[in-house]
C-alpha angles and dihedrals in degrees: 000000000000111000101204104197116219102227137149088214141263118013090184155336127235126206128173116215121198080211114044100187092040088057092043084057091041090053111027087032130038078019098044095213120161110257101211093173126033116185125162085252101035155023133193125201136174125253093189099301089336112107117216115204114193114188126197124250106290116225080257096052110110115249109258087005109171125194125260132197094202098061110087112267125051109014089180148329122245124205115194120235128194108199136042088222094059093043082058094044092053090040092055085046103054085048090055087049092054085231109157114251147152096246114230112332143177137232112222096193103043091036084226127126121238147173111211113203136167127238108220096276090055095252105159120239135184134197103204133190099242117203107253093223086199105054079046105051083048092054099043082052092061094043088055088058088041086063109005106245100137086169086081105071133081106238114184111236087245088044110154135213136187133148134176082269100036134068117232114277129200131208140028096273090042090049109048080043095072093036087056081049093057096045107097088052089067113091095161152331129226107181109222106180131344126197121192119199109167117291087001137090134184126200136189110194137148128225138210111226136166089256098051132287116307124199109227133210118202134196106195126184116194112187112190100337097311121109100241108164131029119186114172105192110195144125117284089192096101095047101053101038081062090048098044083043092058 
């Protein structure tokens, strides 16, 4: 029988030092983590919303014992990252630091950048550039007005839509209805900013139409990777001066 866990991820994470004070340094100090809870066998600090436990050596732990990723168990330790800046600004830091890494680095596989370090104990981190979904699912939305393929974006089934010249519209076929819809109208999209907060992106983008070019402002809401809420904020002026002119 599977068992599926509901679960929202990691509570925390355990680790087991063979030097308790020299990975409370490591980690409240050269890391700079938070250190919420502080015992004689143990200390617990925040990595953003992810506990990590470090426990002190156990009476069965081997004398001048090091971690090693080959052994079965923990191989390393990720920690996500947002934005590329910040990667380089922990990167030069740890290099300040002295602390042993790889440098910057990049995933092949995962087409990410990365710097890989060890704790004292040789346990192996990484700060990872994480995909902000987001940021994604809103992308892949304006290239579908770019070519059309409306196909390519996650709508959520409860996916909303509304604009200054469209009612407000419920639900994944009703929607893509009134994008395809739109759709001849759209000439052409050059992205501008976009801010991500959350669930939530903004984005400032104009669009070639066959009245002129209009600057677009859109609320976007992505729930779990799925697009479920579009709001394009912009002037109708334009379009229905043309429309009024012919």
């Amino acid at each position: 029988m599977m068992i599926a866990p509901h679960t929202s991820g990691i509570h925390h994470l355990a680790l087991r030092s063979a030097d308790l004070p020299r990975a409370r340094a490591f980690y409240g100090g050269t890391l700079g983590l938070p250190i919420v809870l502080e015992t004689p066998a143990i200390f617990i600090a925040l990595a953003g919303a992810t506990a990590i436990a470090v426990r002190g050596p156990d009476a069965a732990t081997p004398a001048d014992d090091r971690f090693n990723p080959f052994r079965v168990g923990l191989d390393h330790v990720a920690l996500a990252c947002g934005c590329e800046t910040e990667l380089e600004r922990v990167a030069a830091a740890l290099d300040a630091a002295r602390v042993p890494s790889t440098g910057l680095t990049f995933d092949t596989v995962l087409q990410r950048r990365y710097i890989a370090f060890k704790d004292p104990d040789g346990i192996a981190w990484e700060f990872y550039m994480a995909p902000n979904v987001s940021l994604e699912v809103a992308d892949r939305y304006l290239d579908a007005l770019r070519t059309g393929r409306l196909d390519q974006v996650p709508l959520a089934e409860d996916v909303t839509f509304e604009s200054p010249l469209a009612a407000r519209v419920v639900g994944r076929e009703a929607v893509l209805a009134t994008l395809t819809g739109l759709l001849p109208a759209v000439r052409g999209v050059i992205a501008r900013d976009h801010i991500t907060d959350g669930e939530f992106v903004a984005m400032r983008f104009e669009m070639e139409t066959p009245f002129g070019r209009i600057e677009v402002f859109d609320r976007l809401r992505v729930v779990n990777g799925l697009l479920a809420e579009i709001r394009p904020y912009f002037d109708p002026g334009v379009i229905t001066a043309a429309q009024t002119a012919s």
